[in-house]
C-alpha positions in Angstrom: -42.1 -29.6 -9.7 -45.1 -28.6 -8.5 -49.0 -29.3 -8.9 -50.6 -29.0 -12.3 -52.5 -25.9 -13.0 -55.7 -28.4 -13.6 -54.8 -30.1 -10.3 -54.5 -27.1 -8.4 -57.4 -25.4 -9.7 -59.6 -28.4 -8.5 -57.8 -28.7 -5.1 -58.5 -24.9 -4.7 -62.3 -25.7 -4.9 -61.9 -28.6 -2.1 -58.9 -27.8 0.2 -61.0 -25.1 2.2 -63.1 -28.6 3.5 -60.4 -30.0 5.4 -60.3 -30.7 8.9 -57.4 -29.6 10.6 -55.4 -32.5 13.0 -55.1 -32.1 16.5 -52.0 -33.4 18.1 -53.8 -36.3 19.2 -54.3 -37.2 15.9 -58.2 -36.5 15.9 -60.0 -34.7 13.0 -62.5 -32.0 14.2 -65.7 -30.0 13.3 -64.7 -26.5 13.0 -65.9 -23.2 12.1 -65.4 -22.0 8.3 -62.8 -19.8 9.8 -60.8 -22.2 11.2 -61.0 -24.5 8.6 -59.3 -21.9 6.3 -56.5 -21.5 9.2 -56.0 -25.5 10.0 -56.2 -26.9 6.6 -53.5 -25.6 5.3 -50.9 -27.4 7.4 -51.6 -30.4 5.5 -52.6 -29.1 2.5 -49.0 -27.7 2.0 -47.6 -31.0 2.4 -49.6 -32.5 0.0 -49.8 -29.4 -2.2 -46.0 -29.6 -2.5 -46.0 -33.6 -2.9 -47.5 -32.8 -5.7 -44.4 -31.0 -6.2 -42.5 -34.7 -6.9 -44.1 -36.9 -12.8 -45.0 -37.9 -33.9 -47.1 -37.6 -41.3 -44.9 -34.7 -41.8 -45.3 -32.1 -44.5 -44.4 -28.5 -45.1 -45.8 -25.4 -46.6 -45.3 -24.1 -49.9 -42.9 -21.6 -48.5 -40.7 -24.6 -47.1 -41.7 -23.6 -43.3 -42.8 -27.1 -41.7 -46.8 -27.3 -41.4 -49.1 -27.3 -38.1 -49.3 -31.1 -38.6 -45.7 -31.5 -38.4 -45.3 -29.1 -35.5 -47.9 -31.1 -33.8 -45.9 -34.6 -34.5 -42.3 -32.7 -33.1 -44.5 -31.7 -29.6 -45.8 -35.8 -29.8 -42.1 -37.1 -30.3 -40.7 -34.9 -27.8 -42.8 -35.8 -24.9 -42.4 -39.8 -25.9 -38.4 -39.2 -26.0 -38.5 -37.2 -23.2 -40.4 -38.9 -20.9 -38.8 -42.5 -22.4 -35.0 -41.1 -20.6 -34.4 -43.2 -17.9 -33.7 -40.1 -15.9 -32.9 -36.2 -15.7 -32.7 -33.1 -13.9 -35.4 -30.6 -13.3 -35.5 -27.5 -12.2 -38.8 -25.2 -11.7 -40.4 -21.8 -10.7 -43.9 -21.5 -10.0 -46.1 -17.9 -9.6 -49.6 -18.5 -8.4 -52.2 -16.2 -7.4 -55.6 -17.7 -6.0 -57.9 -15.1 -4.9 -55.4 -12.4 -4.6 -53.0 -14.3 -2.8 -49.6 -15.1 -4.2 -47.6 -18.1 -3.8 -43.7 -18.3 -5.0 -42.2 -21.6 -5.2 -38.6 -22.8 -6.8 -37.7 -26.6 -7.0 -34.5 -28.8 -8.0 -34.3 -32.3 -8.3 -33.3 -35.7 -9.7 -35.7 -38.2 -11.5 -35.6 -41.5 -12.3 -39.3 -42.3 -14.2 -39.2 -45.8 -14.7 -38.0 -46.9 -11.4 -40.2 -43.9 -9.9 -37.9 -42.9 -8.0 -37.0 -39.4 -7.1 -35.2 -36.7 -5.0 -35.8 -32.6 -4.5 -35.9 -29.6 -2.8 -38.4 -27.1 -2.5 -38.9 -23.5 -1.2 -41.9 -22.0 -0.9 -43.3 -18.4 0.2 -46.2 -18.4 1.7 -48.8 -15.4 1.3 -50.0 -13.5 4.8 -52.8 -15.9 5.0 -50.8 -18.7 5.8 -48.3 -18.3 8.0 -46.0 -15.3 5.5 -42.7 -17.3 6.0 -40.7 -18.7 3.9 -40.8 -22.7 4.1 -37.8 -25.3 3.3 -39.3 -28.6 2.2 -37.6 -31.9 0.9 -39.2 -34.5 -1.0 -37.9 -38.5 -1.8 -39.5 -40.7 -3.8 -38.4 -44.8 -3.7 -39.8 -47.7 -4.5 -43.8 -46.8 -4.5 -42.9 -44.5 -1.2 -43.1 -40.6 -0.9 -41.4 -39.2 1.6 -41.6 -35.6 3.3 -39.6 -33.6 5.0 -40.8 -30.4 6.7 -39.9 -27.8 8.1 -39.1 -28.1 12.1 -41.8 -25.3 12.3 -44.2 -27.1 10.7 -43.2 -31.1 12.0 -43.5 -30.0 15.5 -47.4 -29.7 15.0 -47.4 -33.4 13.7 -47.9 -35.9 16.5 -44.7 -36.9 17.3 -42.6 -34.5 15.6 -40.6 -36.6 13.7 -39.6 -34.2 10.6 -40.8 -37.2 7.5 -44.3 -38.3 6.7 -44.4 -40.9 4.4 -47.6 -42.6 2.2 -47.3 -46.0 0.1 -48.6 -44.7 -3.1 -50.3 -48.3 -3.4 -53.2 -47.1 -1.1 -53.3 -43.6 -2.6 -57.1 -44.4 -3.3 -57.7 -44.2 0.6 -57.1 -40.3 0.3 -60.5 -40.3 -1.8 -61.9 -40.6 1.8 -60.8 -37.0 2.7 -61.6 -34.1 0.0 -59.4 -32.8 -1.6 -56.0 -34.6 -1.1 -56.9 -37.5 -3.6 -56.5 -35.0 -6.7 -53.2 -33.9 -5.2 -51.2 -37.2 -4.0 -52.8 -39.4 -7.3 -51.6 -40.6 -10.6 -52.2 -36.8 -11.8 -49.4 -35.5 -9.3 -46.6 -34.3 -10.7 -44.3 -35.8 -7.5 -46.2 -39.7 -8.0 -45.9 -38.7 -12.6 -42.7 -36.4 -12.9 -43.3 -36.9 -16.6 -47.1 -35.1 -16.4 -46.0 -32.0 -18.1 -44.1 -33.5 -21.0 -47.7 -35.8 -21.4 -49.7 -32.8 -21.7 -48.1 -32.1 -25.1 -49.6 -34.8 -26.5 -52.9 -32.9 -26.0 -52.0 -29.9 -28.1 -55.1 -28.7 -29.7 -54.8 -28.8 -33.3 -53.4 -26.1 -35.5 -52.5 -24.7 -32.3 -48.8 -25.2 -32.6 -46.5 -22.1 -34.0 -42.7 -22.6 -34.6 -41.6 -19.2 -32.4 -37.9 -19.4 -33.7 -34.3 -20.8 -32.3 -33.1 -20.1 -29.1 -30.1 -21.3 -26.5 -31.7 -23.2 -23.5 -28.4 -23.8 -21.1 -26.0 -23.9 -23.6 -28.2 -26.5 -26.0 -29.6 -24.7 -29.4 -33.4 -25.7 -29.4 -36.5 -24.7 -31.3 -39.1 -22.5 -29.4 -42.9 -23.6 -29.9 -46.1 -22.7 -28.7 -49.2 -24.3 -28.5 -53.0 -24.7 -26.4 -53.0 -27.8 -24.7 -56.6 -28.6 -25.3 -58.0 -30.1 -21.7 -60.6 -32.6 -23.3 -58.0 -34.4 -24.5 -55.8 -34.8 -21.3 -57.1 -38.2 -20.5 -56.1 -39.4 -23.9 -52.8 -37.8 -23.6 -51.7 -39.8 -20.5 -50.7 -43.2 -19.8 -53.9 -45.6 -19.6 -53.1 -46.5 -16.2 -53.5 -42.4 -14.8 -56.7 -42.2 -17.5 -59.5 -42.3 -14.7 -57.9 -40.4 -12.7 -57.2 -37.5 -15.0 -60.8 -38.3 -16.8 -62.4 -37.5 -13.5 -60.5 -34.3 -12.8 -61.5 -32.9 -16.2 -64.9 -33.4 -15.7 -64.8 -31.7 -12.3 -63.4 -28.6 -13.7 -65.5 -28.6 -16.5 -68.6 -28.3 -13.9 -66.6 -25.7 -11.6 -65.0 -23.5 -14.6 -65.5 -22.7 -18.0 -61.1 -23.6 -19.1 -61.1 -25.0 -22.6 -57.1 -24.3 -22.8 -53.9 -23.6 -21.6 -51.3 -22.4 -23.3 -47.8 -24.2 -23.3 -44.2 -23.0 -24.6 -41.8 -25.5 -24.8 -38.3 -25.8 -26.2 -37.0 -29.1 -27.8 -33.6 -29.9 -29.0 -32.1 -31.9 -32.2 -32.2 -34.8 -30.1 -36.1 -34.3 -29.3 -35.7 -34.0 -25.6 -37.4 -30.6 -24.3 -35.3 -28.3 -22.5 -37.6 -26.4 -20.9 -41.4 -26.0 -20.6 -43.9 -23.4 -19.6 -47.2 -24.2 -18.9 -50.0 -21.0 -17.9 -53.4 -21.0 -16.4 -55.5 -18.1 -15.4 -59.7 -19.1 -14.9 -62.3 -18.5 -12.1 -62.5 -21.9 -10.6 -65.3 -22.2 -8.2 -65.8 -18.5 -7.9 -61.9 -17.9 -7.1 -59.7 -16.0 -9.1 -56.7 -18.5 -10.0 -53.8 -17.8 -11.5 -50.6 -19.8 -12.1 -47.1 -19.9 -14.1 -44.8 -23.2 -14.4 -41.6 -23.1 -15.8 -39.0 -26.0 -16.1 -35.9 -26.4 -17.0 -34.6 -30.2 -18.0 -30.9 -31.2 -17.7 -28.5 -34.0 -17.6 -30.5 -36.8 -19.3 -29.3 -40.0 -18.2 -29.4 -42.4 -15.3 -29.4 -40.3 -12.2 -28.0 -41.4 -8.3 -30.5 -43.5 -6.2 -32.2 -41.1 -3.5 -31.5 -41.4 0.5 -34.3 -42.7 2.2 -34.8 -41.7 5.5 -35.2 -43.9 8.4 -38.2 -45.6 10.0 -37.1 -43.8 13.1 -37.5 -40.5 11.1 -40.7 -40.9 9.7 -45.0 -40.6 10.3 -47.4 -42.3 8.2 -49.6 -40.4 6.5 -52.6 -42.3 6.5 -52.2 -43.6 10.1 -52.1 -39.5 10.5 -55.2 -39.4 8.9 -56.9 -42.5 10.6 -56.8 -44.4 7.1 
């Protein structure tokens, strides 16, 4: 999964502010230049962390009304999001100031116990690093874990190939800008069900019925819609509202986004099958471009993740000094 077009945008304004880590573990003042060439070593962790989540009515003509597509969008992100588990695949394009950024994902997720286990690859523009990075991400019992690759865990003091953060002290990362939007309740990796939320904020009389269509061998029905960003806050669950409040109301002082639009696909059984979410806005004078697409299988309990050990692993925030 990746990060949310909103949460990127915003991290895309901050990441630049970083301070790279030296491998004695001590931040650093640096030159702009530098900045731009250290940050991203965490960043891309974290970036990629981010990674791991309905009145009826028709028309005179029979066809159902905008109301009632509305309500079908509403029930499919409460069933949906309700499973105790599924697969998810996803491909993400993103261009930010000309650069391009490919990622693919595949993963099991287990919502209510938040609990969660995938792959990532990512390519990486010229600017940092052009190579093509293997990551793996675990999620267990209010733990994420990281694995990266050998290239990149040789930089981190002490090479071990995991980092790991409690999510219960997520709110220390407000101390470093930038990597609060990404690793808090608004990441997709700590909320695997984010996307299938944002329905619930479709704008209204935004939502068309496109037509049938065969999403891995399930028959659904194709919709699209605007996901209207002033109402994100009310579309999530009240324990992520701040958090999502808060990074509305930075966009909305760094861009002028309004809108995104959303395709989804949702079969007889009100479970979405795939989702598409676009965002294209200058966000703090960057150009910033980005296309989601997932793919949901095998709804249903899914295995427990491997949890790497102690031995394996480096805290983030002792990392960080936190």
């Amino acid at each position: 999964m990746g990060v949310s077009p909103l949460a990127h945008a915003h991290a895309c304004s901050t990441v630049g502010t970083m301070q790279p880590i030296r491998r004695g573990g001590t931040p650093h003042h640096a030159s702009a230049r530098r900045k731009a060439r250290g940050g991203p070593l965490m960043a891309l962790a974290l970036v990629c962390s981010g990674a791991l989540i309905a009145g009826c009515g028709g028309s005179s003509h029979g066809s159902p009304s905008a109301q009632t597509k509305g309500v079908s969008l509403v029930r499919a992100a409460d069933v949906s999001s309700g499973a105790v588990g599924y697969r998810m695949n996803m491909k993400m394009d993103e261009s930010v100031a000309g650069q391009n950024v490919k990622l693919t994902a595949d993963g099991s997720f287990s919502p209510s116990s938040k609990a969660a286990s995938m792959t990532m690859t990512m390519q990486l523009p010229s600017s940092l690093m052009s190579q093509t990075l293997q990551m793996q991400f675990v999620m267990d019992a209010g733990t994420v874990y990281v694995k990266l690759p050998a290239s990149l865990a040789g930089r981190i003091p002490g090479a071990k190939p995991w980092l790991s953060m409690n999510l219960a002290q997520i709110g220390k990362l407000s101390k470093v800008p930038g990597l609060g939007s990404m690793m808090g309740s608004s990441s997709p990796l700590t909320n695997s069900g984010q996307y299938l939320d944002f329905l619930k904020a479709a704008a209204a009389g935004s939502v068309t019925d496109v037509g049938t269509q065969t999403i891995g061998g399930v028959q659904t029905t194709h919709y699209q819609a605007k996901i209207d960003v002033a109402k994100l806050p009310g579309a999530v669950p009240s324990a992520d509202r701040a958090a999502v409040q808060k990074l509305v109301t930075t966009l909305e002082q760094h861009s002028t986004i309004a809108d995104m639009p959303v395709d989804v696909w949702i079969d007889q059984g009100n479970l979405v099958r795939r989702l598409q979410l676009t965002f294209s806005q200058n966000v703090a004078g960057k150009s910033v471009a980005v296309k989601i697409v997932e793919n949901f299988t095998d709804y249903g309990a899914q295995p427990a993740p491997t949890v790497p050990s102690a031995g394996q692993t480096t805290d983030l925030l002792s990392l960080l000094h936190l």
